[in-house]
C-alpha positions, -999 to 999 in steps of 0.1 A, spaced: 404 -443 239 424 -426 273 396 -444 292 404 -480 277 439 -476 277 436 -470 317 409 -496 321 437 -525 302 465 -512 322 447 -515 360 436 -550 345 469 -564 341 483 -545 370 452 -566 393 462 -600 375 497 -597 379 499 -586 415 474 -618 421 496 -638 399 528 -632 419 514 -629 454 533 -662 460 560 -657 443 579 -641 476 596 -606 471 630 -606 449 658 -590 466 682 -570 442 703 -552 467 729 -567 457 728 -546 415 738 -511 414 730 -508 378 708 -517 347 708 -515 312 676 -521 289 652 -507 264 623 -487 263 594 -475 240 571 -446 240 547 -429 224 529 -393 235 501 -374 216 500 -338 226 471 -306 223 496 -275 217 496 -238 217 512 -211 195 530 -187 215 551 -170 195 555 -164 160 578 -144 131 576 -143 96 607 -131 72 607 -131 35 632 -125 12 619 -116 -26 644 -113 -55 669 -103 -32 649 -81 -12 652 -85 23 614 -75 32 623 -70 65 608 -97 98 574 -93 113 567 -104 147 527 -113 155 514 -94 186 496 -112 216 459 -105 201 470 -119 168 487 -149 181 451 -157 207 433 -151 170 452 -183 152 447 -203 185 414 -194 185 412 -207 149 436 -235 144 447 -265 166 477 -279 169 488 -315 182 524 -331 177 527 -368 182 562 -380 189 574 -419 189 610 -428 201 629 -457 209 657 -456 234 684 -474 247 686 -466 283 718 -470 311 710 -464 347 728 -471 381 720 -469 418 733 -438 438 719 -447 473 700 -485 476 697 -489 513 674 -515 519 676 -513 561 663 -475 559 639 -476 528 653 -451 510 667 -461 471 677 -432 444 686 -438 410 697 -422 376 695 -434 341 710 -417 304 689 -422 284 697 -423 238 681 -437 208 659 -425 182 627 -409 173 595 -397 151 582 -364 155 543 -354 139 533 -322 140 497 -313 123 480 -278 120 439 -282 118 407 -259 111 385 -259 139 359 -248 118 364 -270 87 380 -297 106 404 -298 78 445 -302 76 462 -273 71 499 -282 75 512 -317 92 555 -322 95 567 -356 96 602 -363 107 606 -399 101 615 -426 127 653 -416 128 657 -387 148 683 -384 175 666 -382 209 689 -381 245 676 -374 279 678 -381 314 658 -393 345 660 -398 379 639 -418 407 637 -415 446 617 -441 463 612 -447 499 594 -482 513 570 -472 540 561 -508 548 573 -540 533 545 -536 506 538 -496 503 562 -473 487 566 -436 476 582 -420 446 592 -388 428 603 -395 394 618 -368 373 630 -374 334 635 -348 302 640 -360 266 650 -337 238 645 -347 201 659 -327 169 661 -327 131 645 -319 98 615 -331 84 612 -358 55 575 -353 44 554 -319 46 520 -312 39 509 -275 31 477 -269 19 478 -231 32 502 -216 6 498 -224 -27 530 -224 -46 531 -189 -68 526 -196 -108 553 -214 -126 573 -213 -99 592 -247 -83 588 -251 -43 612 -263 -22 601 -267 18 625 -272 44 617 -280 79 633 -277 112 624 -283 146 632 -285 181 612 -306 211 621 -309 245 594 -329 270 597 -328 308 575 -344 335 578 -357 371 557 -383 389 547 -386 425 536 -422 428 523 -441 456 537 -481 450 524 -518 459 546 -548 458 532 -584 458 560 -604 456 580 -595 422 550 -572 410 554 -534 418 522 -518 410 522 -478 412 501 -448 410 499 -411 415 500 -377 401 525 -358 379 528 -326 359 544 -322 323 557 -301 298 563 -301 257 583 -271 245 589 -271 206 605 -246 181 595 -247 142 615 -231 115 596 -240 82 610 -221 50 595 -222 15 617 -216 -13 601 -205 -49 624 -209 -79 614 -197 -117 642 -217 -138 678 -213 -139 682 -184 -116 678 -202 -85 660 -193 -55 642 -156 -64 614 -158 -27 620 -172 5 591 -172 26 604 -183 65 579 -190 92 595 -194 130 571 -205 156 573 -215 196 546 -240 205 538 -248 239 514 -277 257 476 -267 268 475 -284 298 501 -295 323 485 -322 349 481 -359 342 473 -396 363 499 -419 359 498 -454 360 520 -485 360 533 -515 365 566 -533 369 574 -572 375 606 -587 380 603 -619 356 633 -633 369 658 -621 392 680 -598 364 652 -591 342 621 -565 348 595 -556 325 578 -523 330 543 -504 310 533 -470 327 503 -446 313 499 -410 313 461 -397 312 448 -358 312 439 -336 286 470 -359 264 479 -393 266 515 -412 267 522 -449 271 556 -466 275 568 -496 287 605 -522 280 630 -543 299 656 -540 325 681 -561 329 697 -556 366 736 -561 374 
């Protein structure tokens, strides 16, 4: 699937650069800032790297217990773990430095909106589903990016492109066919988690008249913190166990191609897709419009 999603995306880039050729380059000198929408999507490989379990029984503290190194390599070793996240986002950026006459341009954009995070837990050996967390598409999710270009030549460019998005919240549907529920007892399973991603992009660009085509490098991260809690109740007394599990997942790999293309429909609107291939795959793309 990472292969065809490449293969469509240098497709389009080819067609639209031959489409535009003519066109003529579009100055914008004259916006410092844009406003738009974006969409994107990432599926992730992760690693446990830490993990705690507390439990509470009848009022009992039972005390915390923190897995050592060999036993946290043992559930890697055994389980795999992959968290998928979806967000839409609203997204304000302006123009620090845009000097055309030197080649250098720098910008920075805020960027807000919503999101879905997925988180699954698998058997290697069984290939089964263990655990999966489902946030909903309704999370709050708020970053920033940045981008400094500099044109070589009229046509070729270079970039470093920095961003970091942070997503939060409970989750509405959870899965947990590890721990059966004790007996006559009621469950109730709370979830809570925490995702940060970070990546930056070194991309060699092409213009052909309003098409920018780009290309290049980049490394990434996903940090995410889990706090799942399972609460067993036996009638009226309320809550008599508390089981809490707090984990740190981290990504497996950290490299990636990137891939993209941008095209200046008209003067105050662009239209942008980009593609991130390695071990994991993210696509995004949306709209500028340039004031």
């Amino acid at each position: 699937m990472k292969k065809h999603v490449l293969l469509l995306m240098l497709i389009f880039c080819f067609f639209s650069a031959l489409a535009q050729e003519s066109a003529g380059e579009q100055t914008m000198k004259n916006r410092r800032f844009f406003v738009g929408v974006s969409y994107s999507f990432m599926s992730a490989d992760m690693r446990l790297t830490d993990m705690s379990l507390h439990s509470v029984w009848y009022g009992n503290d039972m005390g915390t217990y923190d897995l050592s190194g060999e036993e946290i390599d043992e559930l890697n070793q055994q389980f795999e773990r992959n968290s998928r996240i979806n967000a839409l986002l609203a997204e304000f950026g302006w123009w620090i430095v845009k000097k055309p006459e030197t080649g250098w341009q720098v910008n920075g954009k805020i960027l807000a909106g919503i999101a879905q995070n997925q988180s699954t837990i698998d058997n290697k050996s069984t290939g089964e589903e263990q655990i999966s967390f489902n946030s909903g598409f309704s999370r709050p999710c708020l970053g920033l990016g940045a981008g400094v270009g500099y044109r070589l030549t009229n046509r070729w460019g270079l970039s470093l492109n920095p961003y970091i998005v942070g997503t939060m919240g409970t989750s509405s549907e959870i899965v947990d066919n590890t721990n059966p529920d004790p007996l006559h007892f009621q469950a109730v399973l709370e979830h809570k988690f925490r995702t940060l991603v970070g990546r930056i992009d070194l991309q060699a660009s092409f213009r052909a008249g309003p098409v920018n085509i780009f290309a290049g490098p980049g490394i990434y991260r996903i940090w995410s913190w889990h706090d799942y809690t399972r609460n067993y109740s036996e009638g009226d007394p309320g809550e008599v166990i508390t089981e809490e599990m707090t984990t740190r997942i981290v990504i497996t790999s950290w490299l990636v191609a990137t891939a993209g293309v941008s095209w200046e429909i008209i003067p105050p609107l662009t239209i942008f897709a980009r593609t991130g291939l390695g071990a994991d795959i993210s696509v995004d793309g949306g709209i500028h419009f340039n004031f």
